[in-house]
ZANUZA-242949 format. One record per atom (N, C-alpha, C, O): x, y, z; residue in three letters. Coordinates in steps of 0.1 Angstrom, whole numbers, plus 5000, padded with zeros to 4 digits. Example, Ala and Ser with C-alpha at 12.3 -4.5 7.8 and 13.67 -1.06 7.14 Angstrom:
513249435078ALA 512349555078ALA 513249675078ALA 514249675085ALA 512849785071SER 513749895071SER 512950005079SER 513450115080SER 
! end
This chain:
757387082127UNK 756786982119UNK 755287012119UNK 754687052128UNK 754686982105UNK 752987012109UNK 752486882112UNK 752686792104UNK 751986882123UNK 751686732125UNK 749886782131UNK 749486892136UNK 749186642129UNK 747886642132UNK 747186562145UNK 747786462149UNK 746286582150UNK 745486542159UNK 744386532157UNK 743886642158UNK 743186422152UNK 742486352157UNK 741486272171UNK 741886152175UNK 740586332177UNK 740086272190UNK 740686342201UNK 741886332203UNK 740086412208UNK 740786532219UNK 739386512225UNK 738386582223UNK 739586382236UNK 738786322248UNK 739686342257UNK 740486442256UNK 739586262269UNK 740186272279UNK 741686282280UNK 742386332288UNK 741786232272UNK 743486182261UNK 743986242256UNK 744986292260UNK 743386252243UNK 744186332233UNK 744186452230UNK 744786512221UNK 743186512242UNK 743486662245UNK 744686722248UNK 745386812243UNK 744886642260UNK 745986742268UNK 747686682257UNK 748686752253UNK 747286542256UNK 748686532244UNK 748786602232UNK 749886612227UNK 747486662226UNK 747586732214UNK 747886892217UNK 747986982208UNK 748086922230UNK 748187032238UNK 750287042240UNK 751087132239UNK 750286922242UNK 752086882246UNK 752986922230UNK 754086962228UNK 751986892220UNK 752986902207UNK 752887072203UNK 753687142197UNK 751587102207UNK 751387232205UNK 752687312214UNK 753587372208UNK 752687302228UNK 753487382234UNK 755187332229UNK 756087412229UNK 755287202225UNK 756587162220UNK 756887252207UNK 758087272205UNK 755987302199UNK 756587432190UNK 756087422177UNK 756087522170UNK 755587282173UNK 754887232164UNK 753587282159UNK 752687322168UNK 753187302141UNK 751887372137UNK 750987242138UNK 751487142133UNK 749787232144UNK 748887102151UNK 747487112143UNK 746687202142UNK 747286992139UNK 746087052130UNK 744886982139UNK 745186862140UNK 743987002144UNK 743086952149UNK 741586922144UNK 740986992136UNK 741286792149UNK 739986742148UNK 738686662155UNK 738586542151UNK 738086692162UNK 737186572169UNK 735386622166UNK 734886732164UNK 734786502166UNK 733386492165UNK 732686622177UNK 731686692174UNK 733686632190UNK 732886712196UNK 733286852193UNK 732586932199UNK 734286912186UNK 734587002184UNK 735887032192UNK 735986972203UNK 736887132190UNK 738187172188UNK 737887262204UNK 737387372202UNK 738187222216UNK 738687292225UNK 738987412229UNK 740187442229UNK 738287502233UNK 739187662233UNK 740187672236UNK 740687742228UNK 741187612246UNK 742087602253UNK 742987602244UNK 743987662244UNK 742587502231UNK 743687412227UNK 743787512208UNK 744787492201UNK 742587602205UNK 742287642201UNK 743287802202UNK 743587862192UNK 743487832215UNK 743887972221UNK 745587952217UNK 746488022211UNK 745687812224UNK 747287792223UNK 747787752210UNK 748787702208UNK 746687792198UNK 747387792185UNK 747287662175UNK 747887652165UNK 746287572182UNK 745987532175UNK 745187512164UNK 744087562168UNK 744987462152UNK 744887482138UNK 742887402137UNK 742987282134UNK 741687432137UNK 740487322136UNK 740287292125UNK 740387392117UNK 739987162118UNK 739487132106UNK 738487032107UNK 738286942115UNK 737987072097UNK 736986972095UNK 736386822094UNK 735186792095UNK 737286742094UNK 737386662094UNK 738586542093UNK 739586602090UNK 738886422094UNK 740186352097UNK 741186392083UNK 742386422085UNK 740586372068UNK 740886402056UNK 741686542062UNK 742886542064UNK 740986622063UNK 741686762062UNK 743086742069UNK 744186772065UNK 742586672081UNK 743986712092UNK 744986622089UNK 746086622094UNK 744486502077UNK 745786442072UNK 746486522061UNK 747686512058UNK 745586592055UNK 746386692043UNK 747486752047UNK 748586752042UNK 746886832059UNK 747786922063UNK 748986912073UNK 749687002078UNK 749086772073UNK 749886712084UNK 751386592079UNK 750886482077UNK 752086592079UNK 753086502081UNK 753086392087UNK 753586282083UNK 752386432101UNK 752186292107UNK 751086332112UNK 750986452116UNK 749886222113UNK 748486212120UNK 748286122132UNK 747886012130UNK 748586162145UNK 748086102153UNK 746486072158UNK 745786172158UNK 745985952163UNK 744185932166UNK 744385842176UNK 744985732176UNK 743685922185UNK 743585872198UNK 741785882205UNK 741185972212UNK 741485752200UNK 740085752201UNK 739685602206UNK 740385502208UNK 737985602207UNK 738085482220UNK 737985322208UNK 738985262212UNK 737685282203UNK 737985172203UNK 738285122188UNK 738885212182UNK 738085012178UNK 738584952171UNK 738285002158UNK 738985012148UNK 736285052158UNK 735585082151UNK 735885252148UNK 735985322138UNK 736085282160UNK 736385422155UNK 737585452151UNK 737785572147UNK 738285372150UNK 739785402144UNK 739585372129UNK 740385422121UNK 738485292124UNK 738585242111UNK 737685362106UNK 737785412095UNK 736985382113UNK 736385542108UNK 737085672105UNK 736685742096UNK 737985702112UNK 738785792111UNK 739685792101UNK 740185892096UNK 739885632097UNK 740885612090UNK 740385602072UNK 740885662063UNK 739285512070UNK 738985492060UNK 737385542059UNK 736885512048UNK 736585612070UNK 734985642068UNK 734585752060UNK 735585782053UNK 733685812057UNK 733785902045UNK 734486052053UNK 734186092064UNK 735486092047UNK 736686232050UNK 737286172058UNK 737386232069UNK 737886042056UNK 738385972062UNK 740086042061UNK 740386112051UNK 741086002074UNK 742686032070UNK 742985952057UNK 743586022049UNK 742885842054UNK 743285742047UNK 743485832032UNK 744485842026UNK 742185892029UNK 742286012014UNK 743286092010UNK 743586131999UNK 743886112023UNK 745086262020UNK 746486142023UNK 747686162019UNK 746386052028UNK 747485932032UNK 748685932017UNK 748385922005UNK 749985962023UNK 750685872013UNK 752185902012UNK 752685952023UNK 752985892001UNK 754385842006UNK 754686002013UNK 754086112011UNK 755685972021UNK 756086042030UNK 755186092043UNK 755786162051UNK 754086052045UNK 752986062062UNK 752885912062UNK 752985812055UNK 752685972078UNK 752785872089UNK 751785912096UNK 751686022101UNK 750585762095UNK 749585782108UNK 749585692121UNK 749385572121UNK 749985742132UNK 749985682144UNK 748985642148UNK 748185732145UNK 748285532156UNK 747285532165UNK 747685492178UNK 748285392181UNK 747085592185UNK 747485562198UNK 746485532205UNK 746585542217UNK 744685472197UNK 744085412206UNK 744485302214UNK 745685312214UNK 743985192221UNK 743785072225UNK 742584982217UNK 741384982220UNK 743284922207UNK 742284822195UNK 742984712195UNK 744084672200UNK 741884652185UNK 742484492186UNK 743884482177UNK 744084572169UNK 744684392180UNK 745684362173UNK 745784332158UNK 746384412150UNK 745184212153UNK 744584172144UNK 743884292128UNK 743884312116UNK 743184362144UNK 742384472130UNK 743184572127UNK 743084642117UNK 744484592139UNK 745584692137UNK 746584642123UNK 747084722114UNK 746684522124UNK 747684462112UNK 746684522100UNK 747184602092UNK 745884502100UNK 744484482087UNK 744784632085UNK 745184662073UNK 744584712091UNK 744984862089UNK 746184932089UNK 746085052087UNK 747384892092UNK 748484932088UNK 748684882073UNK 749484952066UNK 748184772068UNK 748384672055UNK 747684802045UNK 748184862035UNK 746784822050UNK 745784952037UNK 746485072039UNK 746485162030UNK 746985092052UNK 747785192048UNK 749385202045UNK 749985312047UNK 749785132042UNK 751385052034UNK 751285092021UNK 752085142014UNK 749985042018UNK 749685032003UNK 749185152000UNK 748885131988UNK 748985242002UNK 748985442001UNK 750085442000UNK 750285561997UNK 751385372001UNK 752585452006UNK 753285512015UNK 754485532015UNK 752385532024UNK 752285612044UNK 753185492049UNK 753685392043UNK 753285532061UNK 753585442069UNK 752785452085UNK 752285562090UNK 752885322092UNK 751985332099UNK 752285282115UNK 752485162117UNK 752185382125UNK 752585312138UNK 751285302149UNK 750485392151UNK 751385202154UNK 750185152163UNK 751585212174UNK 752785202174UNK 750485272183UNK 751185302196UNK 750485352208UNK 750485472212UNK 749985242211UNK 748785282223UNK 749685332235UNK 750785392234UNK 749085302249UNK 749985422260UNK 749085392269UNK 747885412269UNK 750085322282UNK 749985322299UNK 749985432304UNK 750685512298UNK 749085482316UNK 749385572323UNK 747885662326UNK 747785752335UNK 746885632318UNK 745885702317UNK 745885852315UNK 746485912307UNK 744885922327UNK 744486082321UNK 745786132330UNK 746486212324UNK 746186082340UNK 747286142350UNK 748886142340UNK 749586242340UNK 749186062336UNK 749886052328UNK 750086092312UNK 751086062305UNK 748986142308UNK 748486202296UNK 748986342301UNK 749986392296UNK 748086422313UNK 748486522316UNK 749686602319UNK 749986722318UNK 750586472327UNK 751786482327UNK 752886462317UNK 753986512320UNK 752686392305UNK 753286362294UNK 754086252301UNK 755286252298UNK 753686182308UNK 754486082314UNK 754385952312UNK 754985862318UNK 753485922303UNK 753085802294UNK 753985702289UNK 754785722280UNK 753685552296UNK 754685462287UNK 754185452272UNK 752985422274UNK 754285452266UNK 754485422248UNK 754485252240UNK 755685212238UNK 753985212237UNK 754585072236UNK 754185082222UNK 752985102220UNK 755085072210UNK 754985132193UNK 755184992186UNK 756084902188UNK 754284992177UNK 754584862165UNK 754484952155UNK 753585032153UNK 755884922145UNK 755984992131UNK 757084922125UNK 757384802125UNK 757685022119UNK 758984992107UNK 759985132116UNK 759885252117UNK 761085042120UNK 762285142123UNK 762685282117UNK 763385362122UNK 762085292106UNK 762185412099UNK 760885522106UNK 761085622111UNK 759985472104UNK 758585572109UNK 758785562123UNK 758185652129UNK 759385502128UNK 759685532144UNK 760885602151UNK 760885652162UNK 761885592142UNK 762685702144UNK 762685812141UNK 763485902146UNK 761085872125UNK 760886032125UNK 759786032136UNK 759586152141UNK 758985932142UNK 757986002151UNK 758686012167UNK 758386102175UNK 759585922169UNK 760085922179UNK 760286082188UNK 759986102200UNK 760886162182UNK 760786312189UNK 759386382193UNK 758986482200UNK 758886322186UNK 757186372187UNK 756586312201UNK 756086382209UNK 756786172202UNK 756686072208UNK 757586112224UNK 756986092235UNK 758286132223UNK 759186172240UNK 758386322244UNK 758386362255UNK 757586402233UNK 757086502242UNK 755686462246UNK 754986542251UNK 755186322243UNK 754386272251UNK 754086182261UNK 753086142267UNK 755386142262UNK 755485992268UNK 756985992277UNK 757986052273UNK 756985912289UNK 757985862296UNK 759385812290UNK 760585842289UNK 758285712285UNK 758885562280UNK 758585512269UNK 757585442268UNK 759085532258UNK 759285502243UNK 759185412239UNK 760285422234UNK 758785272235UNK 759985152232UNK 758985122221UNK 757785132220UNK 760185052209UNK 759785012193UNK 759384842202UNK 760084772210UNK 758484822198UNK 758684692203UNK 758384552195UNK 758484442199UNK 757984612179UNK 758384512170UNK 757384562160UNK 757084682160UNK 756884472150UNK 756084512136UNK 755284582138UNK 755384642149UNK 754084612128UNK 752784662136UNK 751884552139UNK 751784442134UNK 751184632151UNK 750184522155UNK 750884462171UNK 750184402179UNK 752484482172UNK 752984422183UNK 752984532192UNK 753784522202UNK 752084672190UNK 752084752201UNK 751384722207UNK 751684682218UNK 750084732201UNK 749184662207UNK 748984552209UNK 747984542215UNK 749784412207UNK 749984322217UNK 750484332231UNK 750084262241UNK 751584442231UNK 752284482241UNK 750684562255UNK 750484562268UNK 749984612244UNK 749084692255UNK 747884592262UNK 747484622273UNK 747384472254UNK 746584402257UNK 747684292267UNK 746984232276UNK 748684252267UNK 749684252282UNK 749584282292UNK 749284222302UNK 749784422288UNK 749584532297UNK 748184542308UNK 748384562320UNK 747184522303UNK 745884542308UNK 745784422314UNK 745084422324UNK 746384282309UNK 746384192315UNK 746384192329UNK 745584162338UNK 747884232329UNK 748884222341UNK 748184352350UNK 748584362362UNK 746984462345UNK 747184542350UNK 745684532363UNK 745484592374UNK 744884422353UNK 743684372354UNK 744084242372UNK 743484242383UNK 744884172369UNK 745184072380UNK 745984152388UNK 746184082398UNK 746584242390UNK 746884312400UNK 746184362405UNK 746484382417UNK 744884432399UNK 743684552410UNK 743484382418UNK 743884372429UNK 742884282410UNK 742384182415UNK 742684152429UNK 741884152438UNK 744384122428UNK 745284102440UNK 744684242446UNK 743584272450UNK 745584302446UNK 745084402455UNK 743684402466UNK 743784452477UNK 742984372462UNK 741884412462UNK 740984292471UNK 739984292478UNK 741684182466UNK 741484022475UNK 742384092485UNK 741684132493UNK 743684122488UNK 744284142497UNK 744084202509UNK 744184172521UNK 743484362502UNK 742784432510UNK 741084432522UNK 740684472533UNK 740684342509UNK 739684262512UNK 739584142528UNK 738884152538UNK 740284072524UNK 740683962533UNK 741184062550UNK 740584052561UNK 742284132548UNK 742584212555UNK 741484282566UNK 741384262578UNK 740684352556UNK 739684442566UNK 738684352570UNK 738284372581UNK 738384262564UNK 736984182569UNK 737584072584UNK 736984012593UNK 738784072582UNK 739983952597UNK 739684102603UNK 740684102609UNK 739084262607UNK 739584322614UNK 740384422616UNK 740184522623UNK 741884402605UNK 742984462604UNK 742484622595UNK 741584662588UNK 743384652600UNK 743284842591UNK 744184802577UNK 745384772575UNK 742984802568UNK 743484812554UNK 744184912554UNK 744884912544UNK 744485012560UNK 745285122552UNK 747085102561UNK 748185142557UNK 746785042568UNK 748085002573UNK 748684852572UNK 749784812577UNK 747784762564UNK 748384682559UNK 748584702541UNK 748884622532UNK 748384772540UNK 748584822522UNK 750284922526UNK 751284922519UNK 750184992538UNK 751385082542UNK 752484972541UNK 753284972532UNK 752484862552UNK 753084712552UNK 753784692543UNK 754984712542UNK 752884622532UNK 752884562519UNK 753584622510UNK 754484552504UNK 753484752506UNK 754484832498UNK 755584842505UNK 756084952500UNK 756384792514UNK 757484782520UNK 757884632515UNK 758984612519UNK 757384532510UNK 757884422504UNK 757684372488UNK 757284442478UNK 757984232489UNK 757884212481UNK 756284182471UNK 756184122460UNK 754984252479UNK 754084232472UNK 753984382468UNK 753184392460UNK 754484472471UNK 754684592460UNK 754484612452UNK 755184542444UNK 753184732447UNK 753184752435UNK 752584852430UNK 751584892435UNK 753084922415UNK 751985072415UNK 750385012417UNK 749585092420UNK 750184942415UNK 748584912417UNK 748584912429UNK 748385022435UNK 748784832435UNK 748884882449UNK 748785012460UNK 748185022470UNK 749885102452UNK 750185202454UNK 749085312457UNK 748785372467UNK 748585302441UNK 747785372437UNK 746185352439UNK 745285432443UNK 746085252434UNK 744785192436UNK 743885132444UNK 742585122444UNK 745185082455UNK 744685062469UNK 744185142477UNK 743185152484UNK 745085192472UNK 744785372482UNK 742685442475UNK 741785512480UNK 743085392465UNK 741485442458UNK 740385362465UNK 739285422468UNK 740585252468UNK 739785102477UNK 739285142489UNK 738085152491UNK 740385182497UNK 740485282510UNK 739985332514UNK 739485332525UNK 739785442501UNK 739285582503UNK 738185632498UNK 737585732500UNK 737985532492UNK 736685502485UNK 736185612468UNK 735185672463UNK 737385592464UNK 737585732452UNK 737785632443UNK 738785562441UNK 736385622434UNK 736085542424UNK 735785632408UNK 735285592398UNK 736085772412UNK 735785812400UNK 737085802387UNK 738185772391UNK 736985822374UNK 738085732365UNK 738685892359UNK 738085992355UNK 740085862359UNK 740585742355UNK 740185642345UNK 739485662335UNK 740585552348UNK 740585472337UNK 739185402336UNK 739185372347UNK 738385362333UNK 736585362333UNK 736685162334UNK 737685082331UNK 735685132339UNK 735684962337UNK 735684932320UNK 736584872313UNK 734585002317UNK 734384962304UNK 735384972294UNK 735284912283UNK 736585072297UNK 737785072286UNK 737784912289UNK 737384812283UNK 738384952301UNK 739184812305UNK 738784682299UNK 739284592294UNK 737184712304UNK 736784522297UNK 736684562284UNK 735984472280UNK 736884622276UNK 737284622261UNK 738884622258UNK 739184642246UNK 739684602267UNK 741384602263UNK 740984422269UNK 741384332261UNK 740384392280UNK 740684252283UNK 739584182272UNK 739984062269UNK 738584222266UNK 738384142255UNK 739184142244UNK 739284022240UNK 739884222237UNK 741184172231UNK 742084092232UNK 742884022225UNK 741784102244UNK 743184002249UNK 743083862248UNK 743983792245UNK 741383792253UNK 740683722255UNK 740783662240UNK 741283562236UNK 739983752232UNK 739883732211UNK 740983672210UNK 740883562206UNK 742383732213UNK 743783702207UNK 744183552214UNK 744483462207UNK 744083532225UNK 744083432237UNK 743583352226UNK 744383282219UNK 742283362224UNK 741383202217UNK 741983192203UNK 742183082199UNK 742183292197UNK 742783292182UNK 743983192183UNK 744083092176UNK 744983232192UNK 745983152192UNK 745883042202UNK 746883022208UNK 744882962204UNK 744782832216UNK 745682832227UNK 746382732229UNK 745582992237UNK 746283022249UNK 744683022258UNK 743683082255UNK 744882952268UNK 744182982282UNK 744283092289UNK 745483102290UNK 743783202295UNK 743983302301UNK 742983292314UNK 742283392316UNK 742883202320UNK 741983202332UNK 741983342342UNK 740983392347UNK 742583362344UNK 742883462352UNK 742383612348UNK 741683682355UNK 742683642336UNK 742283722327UNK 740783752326UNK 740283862327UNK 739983582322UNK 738583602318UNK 738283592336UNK 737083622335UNK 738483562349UNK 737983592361UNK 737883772357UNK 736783822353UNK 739083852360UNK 739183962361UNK 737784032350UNK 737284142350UNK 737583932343UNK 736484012328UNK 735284022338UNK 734784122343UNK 734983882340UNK 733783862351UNK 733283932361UNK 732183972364UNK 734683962368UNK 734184032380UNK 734184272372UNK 733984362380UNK 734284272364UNK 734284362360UNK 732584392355UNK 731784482357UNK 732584282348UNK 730984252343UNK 730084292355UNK 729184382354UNK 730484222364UNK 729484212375UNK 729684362383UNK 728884402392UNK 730484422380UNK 730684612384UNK 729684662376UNK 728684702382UNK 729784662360UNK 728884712348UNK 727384692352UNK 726584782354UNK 727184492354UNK 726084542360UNK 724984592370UNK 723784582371UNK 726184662379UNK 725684712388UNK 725384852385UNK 724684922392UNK 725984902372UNK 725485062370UNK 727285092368UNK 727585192362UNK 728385012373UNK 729685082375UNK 730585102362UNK 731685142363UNK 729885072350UNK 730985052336UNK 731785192333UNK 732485202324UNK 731385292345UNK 731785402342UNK 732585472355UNK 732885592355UNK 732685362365UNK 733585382376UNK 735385372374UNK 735785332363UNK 736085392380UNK 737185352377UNK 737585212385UNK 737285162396UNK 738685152371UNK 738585022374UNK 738984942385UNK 738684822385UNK 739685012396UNK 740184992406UNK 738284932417UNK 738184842425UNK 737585012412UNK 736284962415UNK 735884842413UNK 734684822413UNK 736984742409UNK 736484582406UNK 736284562419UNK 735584462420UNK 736884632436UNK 736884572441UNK 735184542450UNK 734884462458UNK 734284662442UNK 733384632450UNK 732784522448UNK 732284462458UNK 732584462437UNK 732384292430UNK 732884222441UNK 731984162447UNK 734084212445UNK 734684142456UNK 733884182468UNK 733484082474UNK 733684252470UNK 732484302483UNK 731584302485UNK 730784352493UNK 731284202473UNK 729584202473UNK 729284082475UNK 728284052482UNK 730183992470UNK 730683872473UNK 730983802488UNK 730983692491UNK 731383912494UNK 731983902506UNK 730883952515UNK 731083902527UNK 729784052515UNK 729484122524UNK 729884222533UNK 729384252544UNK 730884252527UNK 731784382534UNK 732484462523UNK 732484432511UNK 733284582530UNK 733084642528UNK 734884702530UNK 735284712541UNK 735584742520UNK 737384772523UNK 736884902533UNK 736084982530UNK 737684892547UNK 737784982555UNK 736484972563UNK 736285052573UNK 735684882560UNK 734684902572UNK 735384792583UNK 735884682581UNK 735284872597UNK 735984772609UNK 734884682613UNK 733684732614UNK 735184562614UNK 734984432617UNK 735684352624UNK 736884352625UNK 734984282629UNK 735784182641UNK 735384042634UNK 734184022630UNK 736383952632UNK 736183852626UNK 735283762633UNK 735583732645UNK 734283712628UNK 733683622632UNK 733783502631UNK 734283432622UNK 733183452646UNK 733583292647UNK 734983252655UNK 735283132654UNK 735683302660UNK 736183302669UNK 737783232660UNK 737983272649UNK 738583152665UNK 739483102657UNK 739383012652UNK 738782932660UNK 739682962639UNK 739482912629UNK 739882772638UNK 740082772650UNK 739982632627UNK 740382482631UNK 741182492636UNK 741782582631UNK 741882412649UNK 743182402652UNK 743482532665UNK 744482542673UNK 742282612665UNK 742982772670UNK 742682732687UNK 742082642693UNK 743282842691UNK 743282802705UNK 742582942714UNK 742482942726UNK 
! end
């Protein structure tokens, strides 16, 4: 299939690399310029998003946020020019929902068709092609992209119109956002009582407070490995989405806008560029300690203690 790529950052390099080695002619494009690597393994450079929609069947853009997807899509040599019946443009940024509908609707009306399909798992799962998938389209554009789609991703799933992928990913960040949280109070509480964070996180993943955040992230807390991965600043731009859509529809998300807060207070410490598991130094700053620094709890036993 000739299919296209758009944005080859931390992301959409190594996936515009997976379709390449999958056997596919790959037309490539990004502001910073076309990769040697990706360049060596045969892939195709053009000039701009227009070009690589010409020459493409399907155009995937995987780029950072809402503004740049409307660039790519409709800015001058925009994909939107070469768009029409029979292509399919995917986006597999993380954007708002709302602006995702607004741009699949312009591109309906070219004829194209259009799937929002952002993707869990960050650069480790990018690299690995192990990526969950979460796709909003029309059953038709998701069953020709679908083969495209499994040499990038784990976990596939149509999960409703467009625009419902990306509901599905601002979910996602939700749940993904109060879990470092947990974690991180957990860990927290833990080391400053005394206890060895790394053997009550060992504990914990033997029950029912298990969890890949945990897993993974804890272990980052620990060890003190805050480089990204996944950056704060994505993140508090997936949890402001979430927040936008929250108010749009008169849902509360308390939980949600804490997790924004204490991210904020990472950013402005200089960390918008740590990985987000780094919410927990916010928590430590708060606390005066420190995950893994040994401490003896102070004050002896609490009310009641003996």
């Amino acid at each position: 299939m000739d299919v296209g790529f758009v944005g080859l950052g931390i992301m959409g390099r190594p996936l515009a690399g997976h379709l390449i080695a999958g056997g596919h002619a790959v037309s490539l494009h990004s502001r910073s310029g076309v990769p040697a690597d990706l360049r060596a393994a045969g892939g195709r450079p053009c000039g701009s998003a227009r070009e690589v929609a010409e020459r493409s069947e399907v155009t995937f853009a995987m780029v950072t946020d809402t503004p740049d997807v409307a660039h790519v899509l409709f800015g001058p040599d925009g994909a939107s020019d070469a768009l029409g019946p029979g292509k399919v443009f995917v986006d597999m940024s993380s954007t708002s929902p709302a602006e995702t509908r607004r741009f699949a609707a312009r591109v309906r009306a070219l004829g194209a068709e259009y799937l929002d399909a952002p993707v869990s798992g960050g650069d480790v799962g990018a690299r690995e092609a192990s990526l969950t998938i979460m796709v909003g389209g029309s059953e038709e554009a998701f069953a020709r992209v679908l083969p495209l789609l499994r040499l990038l991703g784990r976990r596939v799933t149509l999960v409703g119109p467009n625009g419902d992928g990306q509901i599905c990913k601002v979910a996602n960040q939700v749940a993904v956002a109060l879990h470092i949280q947990a974690a991180a109070e957990a860990l927290l509480l833990a080391s400053r009582a005394g206890a060895d964070p790394g053997r009550v996180r060992e504990a914990l993943l033997g029950g029912f407070a298990a969890s890949r955040v945990l897993e993974v992230h804890g272990a980052r807390m620990i060890e003190r490995r805050f480089e990204p991965g996944a950056r704060i600043s994505l993140h508090q731009k997936d949890l402001a989405n979430a927040l936008d859509t929250a108010r749009s529809l008169g849902v509360a998300l308390p939980g949600t806008a804490m997790a924004q807060q204490l991210f904020s207070a990472c950013a402005a410490a200089g960390g918008d560029g740590w990985d987000h598991s780094a919410m927990v130094r916010a928590l430590e700053a708060l606390a005066g300690h420190e995950v893994g620094a040994r401490r003896e709890l102070a004050g002896g036993p609490g009310p009641g203690g003996t």
